[in-house]
N, CA and C atoms as an extended XYZ file, in Angstrom:
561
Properties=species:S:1:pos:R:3:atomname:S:1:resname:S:1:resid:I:1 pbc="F F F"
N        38.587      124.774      125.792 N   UNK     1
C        38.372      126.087      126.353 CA  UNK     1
C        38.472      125.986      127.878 C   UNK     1
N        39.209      126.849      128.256 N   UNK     2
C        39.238      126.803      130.003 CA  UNK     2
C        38.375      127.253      130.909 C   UNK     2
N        37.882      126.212      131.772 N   UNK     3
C        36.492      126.168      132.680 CA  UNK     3
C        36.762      127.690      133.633 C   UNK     3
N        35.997      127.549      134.184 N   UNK     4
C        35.611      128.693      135.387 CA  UNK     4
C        37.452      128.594      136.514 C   UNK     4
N        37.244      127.780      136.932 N   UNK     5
C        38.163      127.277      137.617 CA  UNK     5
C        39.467      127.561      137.046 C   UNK     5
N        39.748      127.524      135.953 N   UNK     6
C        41.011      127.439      135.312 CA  UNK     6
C        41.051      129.466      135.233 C   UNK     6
N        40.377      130.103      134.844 N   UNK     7
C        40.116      131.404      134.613 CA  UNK     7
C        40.210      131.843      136.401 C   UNK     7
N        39.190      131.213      137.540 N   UNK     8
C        39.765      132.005      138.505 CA  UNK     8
C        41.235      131.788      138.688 C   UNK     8
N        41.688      131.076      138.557 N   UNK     9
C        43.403      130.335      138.899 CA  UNK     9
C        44.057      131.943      138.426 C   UNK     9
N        44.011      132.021      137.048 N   UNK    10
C        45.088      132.968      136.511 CA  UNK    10
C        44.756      134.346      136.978 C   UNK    10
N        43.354      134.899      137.389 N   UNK    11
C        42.900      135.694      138.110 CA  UNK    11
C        43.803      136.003      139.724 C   UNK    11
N        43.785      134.853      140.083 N   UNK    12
C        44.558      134.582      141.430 CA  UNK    12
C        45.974      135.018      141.176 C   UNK    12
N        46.678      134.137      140.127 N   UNK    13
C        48.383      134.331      140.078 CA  UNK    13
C        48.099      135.719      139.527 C   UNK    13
N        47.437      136.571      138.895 N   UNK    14
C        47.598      137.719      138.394 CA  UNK    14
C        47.585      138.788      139.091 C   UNK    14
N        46.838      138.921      140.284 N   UNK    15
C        46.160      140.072      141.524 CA  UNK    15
C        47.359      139.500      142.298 C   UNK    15
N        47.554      138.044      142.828 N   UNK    16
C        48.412      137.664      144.191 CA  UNK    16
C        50.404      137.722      143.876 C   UNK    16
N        50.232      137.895      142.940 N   UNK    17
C        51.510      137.042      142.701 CA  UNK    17
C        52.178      138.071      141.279 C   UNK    17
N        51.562      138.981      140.548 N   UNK    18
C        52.082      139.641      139.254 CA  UNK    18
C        52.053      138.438      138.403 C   UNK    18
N        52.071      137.612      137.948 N   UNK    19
C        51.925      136.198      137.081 CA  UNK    19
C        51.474      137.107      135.854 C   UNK    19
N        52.776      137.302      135.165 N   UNK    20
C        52.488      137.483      134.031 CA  UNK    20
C        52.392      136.838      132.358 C   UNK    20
N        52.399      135.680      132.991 N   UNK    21
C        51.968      134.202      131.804 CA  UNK    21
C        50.619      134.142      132.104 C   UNK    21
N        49.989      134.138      133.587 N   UNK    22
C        48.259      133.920      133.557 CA  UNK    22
C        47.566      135.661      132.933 C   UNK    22
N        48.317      136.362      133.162 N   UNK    23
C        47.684      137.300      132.445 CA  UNK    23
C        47.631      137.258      130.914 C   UNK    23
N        48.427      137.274      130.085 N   UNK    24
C        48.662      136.775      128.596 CA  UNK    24
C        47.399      135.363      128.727 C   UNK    24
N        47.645      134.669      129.590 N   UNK    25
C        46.455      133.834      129.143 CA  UNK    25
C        45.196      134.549      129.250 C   UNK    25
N        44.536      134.944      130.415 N   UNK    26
C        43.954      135.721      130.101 CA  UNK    26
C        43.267      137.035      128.962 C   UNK    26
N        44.326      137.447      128.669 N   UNK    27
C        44.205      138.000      127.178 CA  UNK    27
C        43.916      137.415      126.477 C   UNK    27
N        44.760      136.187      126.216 N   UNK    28
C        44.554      135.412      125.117 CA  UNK    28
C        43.160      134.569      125.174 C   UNK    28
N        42.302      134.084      126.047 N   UNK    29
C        41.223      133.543      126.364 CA  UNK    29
C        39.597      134.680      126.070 C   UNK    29
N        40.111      135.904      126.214 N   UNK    30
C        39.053      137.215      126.230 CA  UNK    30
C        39.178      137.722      125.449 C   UNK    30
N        40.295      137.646      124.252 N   UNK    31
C        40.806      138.690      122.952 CA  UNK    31
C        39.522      138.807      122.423 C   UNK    31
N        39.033      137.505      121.527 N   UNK    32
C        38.225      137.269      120.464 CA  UNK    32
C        37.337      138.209      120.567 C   UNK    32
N        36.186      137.625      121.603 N   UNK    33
C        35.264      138.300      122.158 CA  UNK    33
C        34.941      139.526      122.337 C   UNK    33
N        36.152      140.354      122.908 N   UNK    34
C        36.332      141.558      123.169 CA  UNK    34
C        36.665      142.375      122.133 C   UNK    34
N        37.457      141.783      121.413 N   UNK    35
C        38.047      142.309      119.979 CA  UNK    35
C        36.656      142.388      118.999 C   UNK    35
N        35.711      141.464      118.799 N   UNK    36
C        34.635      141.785      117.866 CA  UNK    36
C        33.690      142.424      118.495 C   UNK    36
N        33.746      142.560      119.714 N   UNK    37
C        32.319      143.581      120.443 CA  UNK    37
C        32.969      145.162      120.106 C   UNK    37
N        34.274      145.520      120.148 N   UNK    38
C        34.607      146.828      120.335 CA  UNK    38
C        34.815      147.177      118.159 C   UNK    38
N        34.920      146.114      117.595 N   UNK    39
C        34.811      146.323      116.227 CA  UNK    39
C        33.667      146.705      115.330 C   UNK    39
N        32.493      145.929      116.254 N   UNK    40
C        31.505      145.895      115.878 CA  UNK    40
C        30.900      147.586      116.150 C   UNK    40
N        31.839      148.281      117.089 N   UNK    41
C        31.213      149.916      117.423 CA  UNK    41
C        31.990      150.773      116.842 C   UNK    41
N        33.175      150.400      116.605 N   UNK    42
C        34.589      151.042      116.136 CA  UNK    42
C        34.865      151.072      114.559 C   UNK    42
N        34.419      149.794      113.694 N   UNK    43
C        34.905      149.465      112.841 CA  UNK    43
C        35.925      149.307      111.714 C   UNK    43
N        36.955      149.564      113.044 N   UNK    44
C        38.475      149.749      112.338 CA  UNK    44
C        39.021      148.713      113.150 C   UNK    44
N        39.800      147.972      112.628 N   UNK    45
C        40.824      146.621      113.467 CA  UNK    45
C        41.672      147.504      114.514 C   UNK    45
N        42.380      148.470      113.683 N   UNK    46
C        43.568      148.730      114.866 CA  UNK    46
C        43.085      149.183      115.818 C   UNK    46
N        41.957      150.488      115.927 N   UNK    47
C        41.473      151.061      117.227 CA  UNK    47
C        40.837      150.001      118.044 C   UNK    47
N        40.021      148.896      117.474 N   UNK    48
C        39.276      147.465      117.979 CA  UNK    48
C        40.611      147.453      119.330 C   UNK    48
N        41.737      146.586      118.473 N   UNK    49
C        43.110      145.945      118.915 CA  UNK    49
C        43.450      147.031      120.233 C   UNK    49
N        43.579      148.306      120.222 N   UNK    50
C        43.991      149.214      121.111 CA  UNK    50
C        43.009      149.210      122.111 C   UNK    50
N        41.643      149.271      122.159 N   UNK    51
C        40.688      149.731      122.669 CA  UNK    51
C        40.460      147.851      123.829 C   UNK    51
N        40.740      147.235      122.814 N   UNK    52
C        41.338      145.809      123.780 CA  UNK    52
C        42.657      145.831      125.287 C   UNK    52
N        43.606      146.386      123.927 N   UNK    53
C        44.609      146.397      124.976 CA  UNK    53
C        44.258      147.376      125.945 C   UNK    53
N        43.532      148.771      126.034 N   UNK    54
C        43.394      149.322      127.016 CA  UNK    54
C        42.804      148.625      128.201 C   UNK    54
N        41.701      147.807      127.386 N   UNK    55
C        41.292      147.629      129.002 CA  UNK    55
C        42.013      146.638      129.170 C   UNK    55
N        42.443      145.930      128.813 N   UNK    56
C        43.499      144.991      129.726 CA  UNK    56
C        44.547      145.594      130.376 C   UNK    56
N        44.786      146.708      129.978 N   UNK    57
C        45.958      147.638      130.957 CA  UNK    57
C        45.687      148.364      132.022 C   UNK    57
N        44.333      148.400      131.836 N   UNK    58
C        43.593      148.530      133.300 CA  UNK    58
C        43.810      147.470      134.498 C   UNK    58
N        43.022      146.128      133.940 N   UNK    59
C        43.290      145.236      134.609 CA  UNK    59
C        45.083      145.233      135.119 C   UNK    59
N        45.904      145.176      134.672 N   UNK    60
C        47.383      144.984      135.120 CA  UNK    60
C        47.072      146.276      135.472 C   UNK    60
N        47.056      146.931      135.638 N   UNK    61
C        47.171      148.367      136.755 CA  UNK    61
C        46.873      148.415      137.782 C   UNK    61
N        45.707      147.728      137.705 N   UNK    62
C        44.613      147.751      139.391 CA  UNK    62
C        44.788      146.042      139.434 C   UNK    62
N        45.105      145.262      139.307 N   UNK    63
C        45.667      143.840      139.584 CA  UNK    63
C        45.498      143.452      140.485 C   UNK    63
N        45.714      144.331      141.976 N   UNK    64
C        46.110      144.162      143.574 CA  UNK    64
C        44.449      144.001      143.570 C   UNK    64
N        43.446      144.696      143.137 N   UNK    65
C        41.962      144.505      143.421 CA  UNK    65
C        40.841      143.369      142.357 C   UNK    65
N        41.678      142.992      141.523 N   UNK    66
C        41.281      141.918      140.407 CA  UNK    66
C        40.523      141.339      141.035 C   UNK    66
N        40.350      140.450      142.723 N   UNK    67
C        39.910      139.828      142.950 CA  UNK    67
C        38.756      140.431      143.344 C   UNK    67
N        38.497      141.538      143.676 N   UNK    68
C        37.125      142.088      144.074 CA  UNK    68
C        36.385      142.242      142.956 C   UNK    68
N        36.657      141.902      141.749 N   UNK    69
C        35.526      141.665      140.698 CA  UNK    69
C        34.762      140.543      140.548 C   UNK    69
N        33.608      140.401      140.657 N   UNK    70
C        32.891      138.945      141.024 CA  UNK    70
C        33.026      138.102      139.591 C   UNK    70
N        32.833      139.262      138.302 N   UNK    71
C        32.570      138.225      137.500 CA  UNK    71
C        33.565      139.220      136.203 C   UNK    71
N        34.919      138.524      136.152 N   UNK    72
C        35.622      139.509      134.979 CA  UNK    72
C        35.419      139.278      133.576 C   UNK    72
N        34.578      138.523      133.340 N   UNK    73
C        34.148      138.225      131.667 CA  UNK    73
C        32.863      139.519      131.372 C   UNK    73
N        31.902      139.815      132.468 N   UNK    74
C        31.041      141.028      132.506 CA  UNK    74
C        32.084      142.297      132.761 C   UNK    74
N        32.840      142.455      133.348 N   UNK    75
C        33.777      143.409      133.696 CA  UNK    75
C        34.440      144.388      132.029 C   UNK    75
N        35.244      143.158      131.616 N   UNK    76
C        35.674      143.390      130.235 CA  UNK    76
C        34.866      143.598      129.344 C   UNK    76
N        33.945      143.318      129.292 N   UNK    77
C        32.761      142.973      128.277 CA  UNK    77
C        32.692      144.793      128.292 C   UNK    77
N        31.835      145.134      129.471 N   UNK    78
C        31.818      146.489      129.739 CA  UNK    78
C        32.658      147.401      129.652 C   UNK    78
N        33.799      146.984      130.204 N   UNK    79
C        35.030      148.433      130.008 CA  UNK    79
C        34.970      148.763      128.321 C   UNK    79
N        35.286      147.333      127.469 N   UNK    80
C        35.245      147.283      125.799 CA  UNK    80
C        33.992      148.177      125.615 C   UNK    80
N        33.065      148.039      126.192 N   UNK    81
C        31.592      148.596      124.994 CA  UNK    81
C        31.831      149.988      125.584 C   UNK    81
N        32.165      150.316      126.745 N   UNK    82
C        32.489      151.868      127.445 CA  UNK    82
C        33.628      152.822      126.739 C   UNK    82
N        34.967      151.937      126.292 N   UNK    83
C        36.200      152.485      125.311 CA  UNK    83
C        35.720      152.978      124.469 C   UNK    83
N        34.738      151.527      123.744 N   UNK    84
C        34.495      152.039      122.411 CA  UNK    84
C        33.196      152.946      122.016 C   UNK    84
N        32.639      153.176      123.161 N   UNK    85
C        31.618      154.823      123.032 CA  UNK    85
C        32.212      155.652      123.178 C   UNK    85
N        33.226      155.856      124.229 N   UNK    86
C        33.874      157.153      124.279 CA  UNK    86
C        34.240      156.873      123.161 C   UNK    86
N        35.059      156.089      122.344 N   UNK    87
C        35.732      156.547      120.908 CA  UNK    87
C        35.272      156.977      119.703 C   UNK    87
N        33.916      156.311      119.872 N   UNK    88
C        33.220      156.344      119.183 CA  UNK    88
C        32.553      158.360      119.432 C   UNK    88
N        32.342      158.757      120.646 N   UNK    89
C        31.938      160.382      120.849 CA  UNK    89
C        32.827      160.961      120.750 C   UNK    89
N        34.327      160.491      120.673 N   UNK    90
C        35.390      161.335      120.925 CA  UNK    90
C        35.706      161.413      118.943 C   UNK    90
N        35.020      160.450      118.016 N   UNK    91
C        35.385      160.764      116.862 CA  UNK    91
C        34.416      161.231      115.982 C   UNK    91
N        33.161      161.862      117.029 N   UNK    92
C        31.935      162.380      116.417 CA  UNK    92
C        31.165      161.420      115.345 C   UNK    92
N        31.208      159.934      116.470 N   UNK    93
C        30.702      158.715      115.433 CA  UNK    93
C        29.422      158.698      116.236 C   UNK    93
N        29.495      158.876      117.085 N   UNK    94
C        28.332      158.843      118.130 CA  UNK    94
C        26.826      158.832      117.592 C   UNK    94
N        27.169      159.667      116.955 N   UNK    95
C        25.525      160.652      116.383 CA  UNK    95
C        25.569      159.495      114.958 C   UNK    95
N        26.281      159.113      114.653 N   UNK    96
C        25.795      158.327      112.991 CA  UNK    96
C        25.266      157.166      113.703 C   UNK    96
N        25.967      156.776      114.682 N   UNK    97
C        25.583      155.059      115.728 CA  UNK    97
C        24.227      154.506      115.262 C   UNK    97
N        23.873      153.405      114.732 N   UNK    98
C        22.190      152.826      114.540 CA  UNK    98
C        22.888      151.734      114.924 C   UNK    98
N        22.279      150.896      115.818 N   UNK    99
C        21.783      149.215      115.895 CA  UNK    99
C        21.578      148.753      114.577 C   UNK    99
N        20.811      149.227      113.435 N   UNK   100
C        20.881      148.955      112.497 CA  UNK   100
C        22.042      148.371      111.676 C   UNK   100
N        23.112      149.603      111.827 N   UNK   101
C        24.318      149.373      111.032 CA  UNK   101
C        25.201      148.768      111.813 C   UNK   101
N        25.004      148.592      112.657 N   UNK   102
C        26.453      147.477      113.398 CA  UNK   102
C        26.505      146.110      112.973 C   UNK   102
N        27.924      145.897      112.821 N   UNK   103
C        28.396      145.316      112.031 CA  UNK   103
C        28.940      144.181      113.363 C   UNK   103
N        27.542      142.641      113.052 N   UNK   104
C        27.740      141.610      114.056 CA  UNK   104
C        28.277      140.575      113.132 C   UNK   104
N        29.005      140.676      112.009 N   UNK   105
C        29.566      139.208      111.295 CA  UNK   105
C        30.094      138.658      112.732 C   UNK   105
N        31.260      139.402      113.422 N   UNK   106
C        31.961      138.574      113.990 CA  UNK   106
C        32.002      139.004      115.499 C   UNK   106
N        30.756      139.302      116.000 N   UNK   107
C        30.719      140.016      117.296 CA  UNK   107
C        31.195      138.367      118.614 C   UNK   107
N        30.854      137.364      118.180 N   UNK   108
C        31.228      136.718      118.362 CA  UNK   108
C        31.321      135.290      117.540 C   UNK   108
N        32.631      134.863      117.692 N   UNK   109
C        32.736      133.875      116.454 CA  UNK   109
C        32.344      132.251      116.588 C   UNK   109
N        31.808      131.719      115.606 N   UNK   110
C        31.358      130.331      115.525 CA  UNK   110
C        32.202      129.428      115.641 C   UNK   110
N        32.604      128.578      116.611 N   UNK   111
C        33.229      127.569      117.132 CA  UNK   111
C        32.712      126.401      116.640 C   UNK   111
N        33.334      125.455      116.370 N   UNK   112
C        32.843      123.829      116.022 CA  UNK   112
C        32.665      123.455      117.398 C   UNK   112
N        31.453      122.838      118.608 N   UNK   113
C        31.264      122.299      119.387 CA  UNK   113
C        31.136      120.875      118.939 C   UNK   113
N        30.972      119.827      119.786 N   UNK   114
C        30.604      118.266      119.988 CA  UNK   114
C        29.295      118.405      119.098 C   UNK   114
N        28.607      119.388      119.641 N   UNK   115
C        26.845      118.762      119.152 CA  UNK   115
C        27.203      119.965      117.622 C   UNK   115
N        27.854      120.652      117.072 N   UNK   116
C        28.006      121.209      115.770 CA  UNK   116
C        28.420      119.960      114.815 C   UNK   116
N        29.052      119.443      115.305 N   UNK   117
C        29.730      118.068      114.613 CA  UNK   117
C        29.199      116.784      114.523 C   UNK   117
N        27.680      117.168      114.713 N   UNK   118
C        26.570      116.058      114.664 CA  UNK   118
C        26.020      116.614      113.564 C   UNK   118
N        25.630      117.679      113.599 N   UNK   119
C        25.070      118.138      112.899 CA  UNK   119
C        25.369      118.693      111.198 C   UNK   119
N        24.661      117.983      110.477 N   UNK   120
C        24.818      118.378      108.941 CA  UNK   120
C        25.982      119.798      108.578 C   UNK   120
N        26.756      120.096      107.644 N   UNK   121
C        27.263      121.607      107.575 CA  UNK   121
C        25.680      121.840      106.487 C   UNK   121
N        24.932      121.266      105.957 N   UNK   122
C        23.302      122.008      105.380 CA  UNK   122
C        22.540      122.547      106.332 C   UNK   122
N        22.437      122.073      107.580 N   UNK   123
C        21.538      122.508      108.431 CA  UNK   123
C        22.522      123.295      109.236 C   UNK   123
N        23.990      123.657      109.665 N   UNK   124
C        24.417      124.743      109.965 CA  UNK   124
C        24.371      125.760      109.234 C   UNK   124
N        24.641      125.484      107.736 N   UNK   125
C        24.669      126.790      107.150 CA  UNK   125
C        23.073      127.901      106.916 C   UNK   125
N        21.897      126.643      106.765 N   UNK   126
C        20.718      127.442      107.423 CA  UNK   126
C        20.671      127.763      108.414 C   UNK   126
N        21.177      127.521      109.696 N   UNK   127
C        21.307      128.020      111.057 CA  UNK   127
C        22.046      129.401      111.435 C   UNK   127
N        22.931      129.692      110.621 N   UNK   128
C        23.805      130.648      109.959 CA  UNK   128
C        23.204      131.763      109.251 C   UNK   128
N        22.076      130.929      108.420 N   UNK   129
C        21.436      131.995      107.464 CA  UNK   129
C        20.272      132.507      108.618 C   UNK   129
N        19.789      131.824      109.446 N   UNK   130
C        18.746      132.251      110.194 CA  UNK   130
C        19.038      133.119      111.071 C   UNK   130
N        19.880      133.138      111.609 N   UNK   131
C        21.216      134.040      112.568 CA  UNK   131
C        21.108      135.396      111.714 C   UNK   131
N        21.956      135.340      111.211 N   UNK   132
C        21.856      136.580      110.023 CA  UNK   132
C        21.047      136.653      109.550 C   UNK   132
N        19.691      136.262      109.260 N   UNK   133
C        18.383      137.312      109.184 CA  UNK   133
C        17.591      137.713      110.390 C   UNK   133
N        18.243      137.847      111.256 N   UNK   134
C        17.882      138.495      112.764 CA  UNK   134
C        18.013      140.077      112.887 C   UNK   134
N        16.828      140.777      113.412 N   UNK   135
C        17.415      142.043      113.567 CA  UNK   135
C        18.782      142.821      114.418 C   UNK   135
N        19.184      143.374      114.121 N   UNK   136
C        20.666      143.614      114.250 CA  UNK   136
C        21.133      143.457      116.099 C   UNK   136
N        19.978      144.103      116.567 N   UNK   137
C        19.921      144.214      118.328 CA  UNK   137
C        19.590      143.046      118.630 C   UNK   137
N        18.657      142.241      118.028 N   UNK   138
C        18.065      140.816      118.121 CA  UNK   138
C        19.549      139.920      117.852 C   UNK   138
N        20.189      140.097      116.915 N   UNK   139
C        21.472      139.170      116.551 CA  UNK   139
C        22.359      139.205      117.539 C   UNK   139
N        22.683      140.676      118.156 N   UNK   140
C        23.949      140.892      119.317 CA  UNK   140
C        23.336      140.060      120.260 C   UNK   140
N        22.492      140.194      121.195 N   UNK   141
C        21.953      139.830      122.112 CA  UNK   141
C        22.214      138.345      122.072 C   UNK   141
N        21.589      137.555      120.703 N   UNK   142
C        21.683      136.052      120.633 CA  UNK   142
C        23.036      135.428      120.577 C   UNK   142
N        24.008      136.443      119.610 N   UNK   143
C        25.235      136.234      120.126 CA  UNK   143
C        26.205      135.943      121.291 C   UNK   143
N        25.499      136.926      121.902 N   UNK   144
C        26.490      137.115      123.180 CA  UNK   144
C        25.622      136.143      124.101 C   UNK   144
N        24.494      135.092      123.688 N   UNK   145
C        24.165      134.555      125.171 CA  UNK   145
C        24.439      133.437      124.618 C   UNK   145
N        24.376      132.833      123.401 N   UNK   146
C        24.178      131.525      122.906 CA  UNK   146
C        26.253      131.298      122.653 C   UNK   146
N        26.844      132.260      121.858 N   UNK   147
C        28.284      131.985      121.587 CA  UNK   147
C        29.138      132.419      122.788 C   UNK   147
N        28.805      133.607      123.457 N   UNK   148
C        30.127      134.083      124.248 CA  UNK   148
C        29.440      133.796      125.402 C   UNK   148
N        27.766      132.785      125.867 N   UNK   149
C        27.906      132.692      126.992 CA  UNK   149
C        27.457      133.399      128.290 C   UNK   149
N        27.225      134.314      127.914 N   UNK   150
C        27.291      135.632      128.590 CA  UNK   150
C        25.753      135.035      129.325 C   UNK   150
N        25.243      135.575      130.546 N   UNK   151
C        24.135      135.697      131.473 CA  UNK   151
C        22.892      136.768      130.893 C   UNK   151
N        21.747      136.449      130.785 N   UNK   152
C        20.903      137.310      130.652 CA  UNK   152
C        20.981      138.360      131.100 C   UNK   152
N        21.258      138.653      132.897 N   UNK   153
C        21.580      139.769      133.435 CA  UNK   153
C        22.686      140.626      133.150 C   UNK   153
N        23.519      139.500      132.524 N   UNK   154
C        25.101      140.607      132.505 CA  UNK   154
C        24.928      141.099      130.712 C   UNK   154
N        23.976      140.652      129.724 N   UNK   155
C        23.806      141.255      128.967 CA  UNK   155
C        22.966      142.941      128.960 C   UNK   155
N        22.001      142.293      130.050 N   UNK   156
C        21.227      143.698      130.188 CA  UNK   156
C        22.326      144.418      130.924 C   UNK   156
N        22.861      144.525      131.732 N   UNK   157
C        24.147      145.513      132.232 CA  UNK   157
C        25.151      146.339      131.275 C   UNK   157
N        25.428      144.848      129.953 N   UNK   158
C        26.007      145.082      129.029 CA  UNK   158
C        25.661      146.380      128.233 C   UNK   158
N        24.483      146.185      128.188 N   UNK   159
C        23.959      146.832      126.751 CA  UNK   159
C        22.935      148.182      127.646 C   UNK   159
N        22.861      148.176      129.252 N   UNK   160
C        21.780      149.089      129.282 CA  UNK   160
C        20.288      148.902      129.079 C   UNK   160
N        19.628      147.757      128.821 N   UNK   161
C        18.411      147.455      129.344 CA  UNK   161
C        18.266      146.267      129.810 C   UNK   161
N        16.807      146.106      130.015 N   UNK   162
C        16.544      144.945      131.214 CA  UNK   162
C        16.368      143.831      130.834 C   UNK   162
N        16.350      143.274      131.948 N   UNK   163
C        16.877      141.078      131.528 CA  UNK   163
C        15.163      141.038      130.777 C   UNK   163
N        14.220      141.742      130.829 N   UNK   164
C        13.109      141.110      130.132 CA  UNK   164
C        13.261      141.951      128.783 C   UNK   164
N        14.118      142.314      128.579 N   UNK   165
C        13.981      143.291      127.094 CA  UNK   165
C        14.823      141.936      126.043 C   UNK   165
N        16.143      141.028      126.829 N   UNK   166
C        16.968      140.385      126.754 CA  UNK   166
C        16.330      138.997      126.600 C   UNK   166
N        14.889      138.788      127.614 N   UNK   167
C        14.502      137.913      127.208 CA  UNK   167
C        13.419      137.775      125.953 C   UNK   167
N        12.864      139.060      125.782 N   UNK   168
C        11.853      139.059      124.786 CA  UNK   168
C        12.865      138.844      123.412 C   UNK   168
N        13.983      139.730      123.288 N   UNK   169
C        15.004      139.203      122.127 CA  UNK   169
C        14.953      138.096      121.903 C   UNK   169
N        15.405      136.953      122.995 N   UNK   170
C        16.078      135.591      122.772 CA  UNK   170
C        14.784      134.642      122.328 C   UNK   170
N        13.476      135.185      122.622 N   UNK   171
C        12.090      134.733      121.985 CA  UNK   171
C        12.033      134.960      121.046 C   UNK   171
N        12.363      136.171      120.324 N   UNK   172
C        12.146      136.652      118.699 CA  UNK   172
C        13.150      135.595      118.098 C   UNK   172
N        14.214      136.045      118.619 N   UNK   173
C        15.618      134.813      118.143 CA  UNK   173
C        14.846      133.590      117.919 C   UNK   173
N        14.671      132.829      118.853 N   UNK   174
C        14.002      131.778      118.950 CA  UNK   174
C        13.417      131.576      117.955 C   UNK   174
N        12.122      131.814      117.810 N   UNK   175
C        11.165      132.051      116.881 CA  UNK   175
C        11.311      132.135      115.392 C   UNK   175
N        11.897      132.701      115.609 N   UNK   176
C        12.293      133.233      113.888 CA  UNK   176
C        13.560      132.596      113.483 C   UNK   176
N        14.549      131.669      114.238 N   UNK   177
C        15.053      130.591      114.256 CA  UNK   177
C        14.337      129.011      113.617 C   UNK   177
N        13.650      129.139      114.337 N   UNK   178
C        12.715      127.910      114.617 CA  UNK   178
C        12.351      127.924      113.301 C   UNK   178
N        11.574      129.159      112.588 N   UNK   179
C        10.931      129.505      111.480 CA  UNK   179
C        11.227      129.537      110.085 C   UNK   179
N        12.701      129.685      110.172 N   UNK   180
C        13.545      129.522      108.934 CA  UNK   180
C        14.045      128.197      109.141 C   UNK   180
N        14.365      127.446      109.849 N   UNK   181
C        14.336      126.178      109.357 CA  UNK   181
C        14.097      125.288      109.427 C   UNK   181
N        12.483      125.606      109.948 N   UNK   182
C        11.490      124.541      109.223 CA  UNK   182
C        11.276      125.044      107.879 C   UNK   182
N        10.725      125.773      107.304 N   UNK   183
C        10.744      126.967      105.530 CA  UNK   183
C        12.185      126.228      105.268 C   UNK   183
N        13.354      126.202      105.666 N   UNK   184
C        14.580      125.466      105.179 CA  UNK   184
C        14.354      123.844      104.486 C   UNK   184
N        13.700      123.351      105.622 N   UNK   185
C        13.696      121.786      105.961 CA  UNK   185
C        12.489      121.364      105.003 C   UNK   185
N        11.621      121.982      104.505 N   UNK   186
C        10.774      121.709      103.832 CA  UNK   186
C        11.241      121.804      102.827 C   UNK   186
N        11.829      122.657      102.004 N   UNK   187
C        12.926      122.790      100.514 CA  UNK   187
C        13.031      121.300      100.225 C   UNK   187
């Protein structure tokens, strides 16, 4: 996966230069992510896929100012969850919307890391099961800080409340992590 450094680079050839191979990388580095946050509000692939490409057609539009964004992984993150409310009010989905029913299978997806590959696939797949018995706002949140990374602060930006609402989540997470598998480990 490409470091910080490698991401400002194509940022650079993309704003300085039109570099339209670092942009495709770009896409291609932010799809996933972006693609299951706007699915998870949308729940249709193709509008997901469109509601992606829009905001990346933002970005190539305004390109010349790319660099005045401090942090474009919060940037995208936001334009996606902003598309997909308007689409979501513009298709009178708005009003059905629950935290409840959003749909986090794949808000962000499970990667094999170094330390996953230590670890048992028995004690991932309880780790998995513990994940998914998280409450639904409790699951996004843990998602987006533990898989996609994301900053406490730029989640609360994300989502509209505060880094201690973000941290009391990642405690419940925690917790009730912790809780299922030890109850696992004892089996």
């Amino acid at each position: 996966m490409p470091g910080n450094l490698q991401i400002q680079y194509w940022i650079e050839r993309v704003s300085l230069f039109d570099d339209q191979a670092a942009y495709e990388r770009l896409f291609d580095h932010f799809y996933n992510g972006l693609f299951n946050l706007a699915y998870s509000f949308v729940k249709d692939e193709q509008v997901s896929e469109e509601i992606v490409s829009n905001a990346f057609m933002a970005i190539w539009r305004q390109r010349d100012r790319l660099l005045q964004i401090n942090n474009l992984k919060l940037y995208l993150y936001v334009a996606v969850k902003n598309l997909s409310i308007r689409h979501c009010s513009q298709q009178k989905m708005l009003d059905e919307f629950d935290w409840n029913n959003l749909q986090l299978s794949a808000v962000a997806d499970t990667s094999a890391t170094p330390e996953d590959l230590l670890i048992s696939k028995e004690i991932l797949g309880q780790l998995q099961k513990a994940v998914d018995g998280l409450p639904p706002k409790c699951k996004l949140i843990f998602k987006l800080v533990r898989e996609d990374g994301l900053k406490y602060k730029e989640i609360a930006q994300l989502l509209d409340i505060s880094v201690k609402t973000v941290e009391a989540q990642m405690t419940i997470a925690g917790k009730r992590i912790t809780q299922s598998l030890q109850l696992a480990l004892k089996k």
